[in-house]
C-alpha positions as CSV (number, residue, x, y, z in Angstrom):
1,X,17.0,-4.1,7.1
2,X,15.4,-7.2,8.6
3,X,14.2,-10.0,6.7
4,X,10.6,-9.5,7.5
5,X,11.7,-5.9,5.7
6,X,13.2,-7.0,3.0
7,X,10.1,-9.1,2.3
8,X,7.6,-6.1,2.8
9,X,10.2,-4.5,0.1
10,X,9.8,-7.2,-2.3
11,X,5.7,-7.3,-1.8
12,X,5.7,-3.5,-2.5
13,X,8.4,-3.3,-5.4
14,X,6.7,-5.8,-7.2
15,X,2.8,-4.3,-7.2
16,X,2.5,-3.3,-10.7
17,X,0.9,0.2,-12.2
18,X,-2.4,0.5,-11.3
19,X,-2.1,-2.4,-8.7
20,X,-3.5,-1.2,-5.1
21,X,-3.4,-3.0,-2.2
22,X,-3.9,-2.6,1.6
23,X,-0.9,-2.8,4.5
24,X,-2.1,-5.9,5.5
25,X,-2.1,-7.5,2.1
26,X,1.6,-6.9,1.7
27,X,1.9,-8.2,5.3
28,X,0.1,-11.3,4.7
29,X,1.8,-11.5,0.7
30,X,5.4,-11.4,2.7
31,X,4.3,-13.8,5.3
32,X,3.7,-11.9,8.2
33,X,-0.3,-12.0,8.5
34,X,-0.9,-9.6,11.4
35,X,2.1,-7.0,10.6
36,X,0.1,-4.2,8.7
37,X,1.4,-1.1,11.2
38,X,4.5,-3.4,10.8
39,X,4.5,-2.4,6.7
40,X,3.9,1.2,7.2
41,X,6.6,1.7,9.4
42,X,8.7,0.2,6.6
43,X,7.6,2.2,4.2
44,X,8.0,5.6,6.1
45,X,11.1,4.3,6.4
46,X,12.3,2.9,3.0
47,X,9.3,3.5,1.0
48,X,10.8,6.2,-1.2
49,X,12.3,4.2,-3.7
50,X,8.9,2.2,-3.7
51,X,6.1,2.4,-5.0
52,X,4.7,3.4,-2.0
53,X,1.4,5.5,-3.2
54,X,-0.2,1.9,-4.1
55,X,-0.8,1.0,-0.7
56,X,-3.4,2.0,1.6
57,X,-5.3,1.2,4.4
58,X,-7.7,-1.7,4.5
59,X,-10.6,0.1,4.2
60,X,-9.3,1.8,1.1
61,X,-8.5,4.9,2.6
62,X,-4.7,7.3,1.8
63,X,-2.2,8.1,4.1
64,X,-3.0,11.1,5.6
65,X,-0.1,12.7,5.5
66,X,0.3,12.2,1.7
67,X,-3.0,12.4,0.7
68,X,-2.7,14.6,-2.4
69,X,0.5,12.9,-3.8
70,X,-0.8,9.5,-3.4
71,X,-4.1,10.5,-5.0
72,X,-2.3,11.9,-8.0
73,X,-0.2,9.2,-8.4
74,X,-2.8,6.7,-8.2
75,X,-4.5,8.6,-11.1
76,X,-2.3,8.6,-13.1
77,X,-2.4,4.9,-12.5
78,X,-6.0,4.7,-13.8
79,X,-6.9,4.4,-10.2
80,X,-10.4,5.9,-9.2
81,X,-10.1,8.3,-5.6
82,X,-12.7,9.8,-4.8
83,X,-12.7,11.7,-1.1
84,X,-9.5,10.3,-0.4
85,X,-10.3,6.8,-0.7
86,X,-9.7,4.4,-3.6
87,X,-12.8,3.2,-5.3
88,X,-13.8,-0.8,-6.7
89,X,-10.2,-1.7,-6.6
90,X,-9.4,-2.6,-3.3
91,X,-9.5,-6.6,-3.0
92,X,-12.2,-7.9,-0.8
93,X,-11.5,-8.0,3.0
94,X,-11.9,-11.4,4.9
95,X,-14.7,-11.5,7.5
């Protein structure tokens, strides 16, 4: 695992329940400002462990290919999803 990794894991091990954030938060959190595809490859990778279902793109929107899980989880997390995007808890985006 690279350092740049091992930051990403830290960012994401550390979000607590309820907690959502976007790929390029924990980018920018760990340092690495412009490395959001950069965090989703790590978590395809080594998310597992992590909890991976509290981050999503910027606009708010799931992965894709885990839609349902992440939506339960984040549920269960007191997280409002509604059409398979996180509602009022995403932190503003910069403009």
């Amino acid at each position: 695992m690279t350092e740049m990794q091992r930051r990403f894991q830290t960012v994401v091990a550390n979000l607590v329940s309820g907690e959502v954030v976007s790929y390029g938060e924990v980018a920018s959190r760990a340092g690495h400002h412009r490395a959001a595809r950069a965090v989703g490859a790590f978590l395809a990778q080594y998310g597992q462990d992590l909890p991976w279902w509290r981050v999503v793109r910027g606009d708010g929107r799931l992965a894709a290919h885990k839609r349902t899980e992440q939506a339960r989880r984040l549920r269960s997390e007191g997280v409002e999803v509604r059409n398979g995007r996180v509602i009022d808890s995403m932190p503003p985006r910069p403009r």
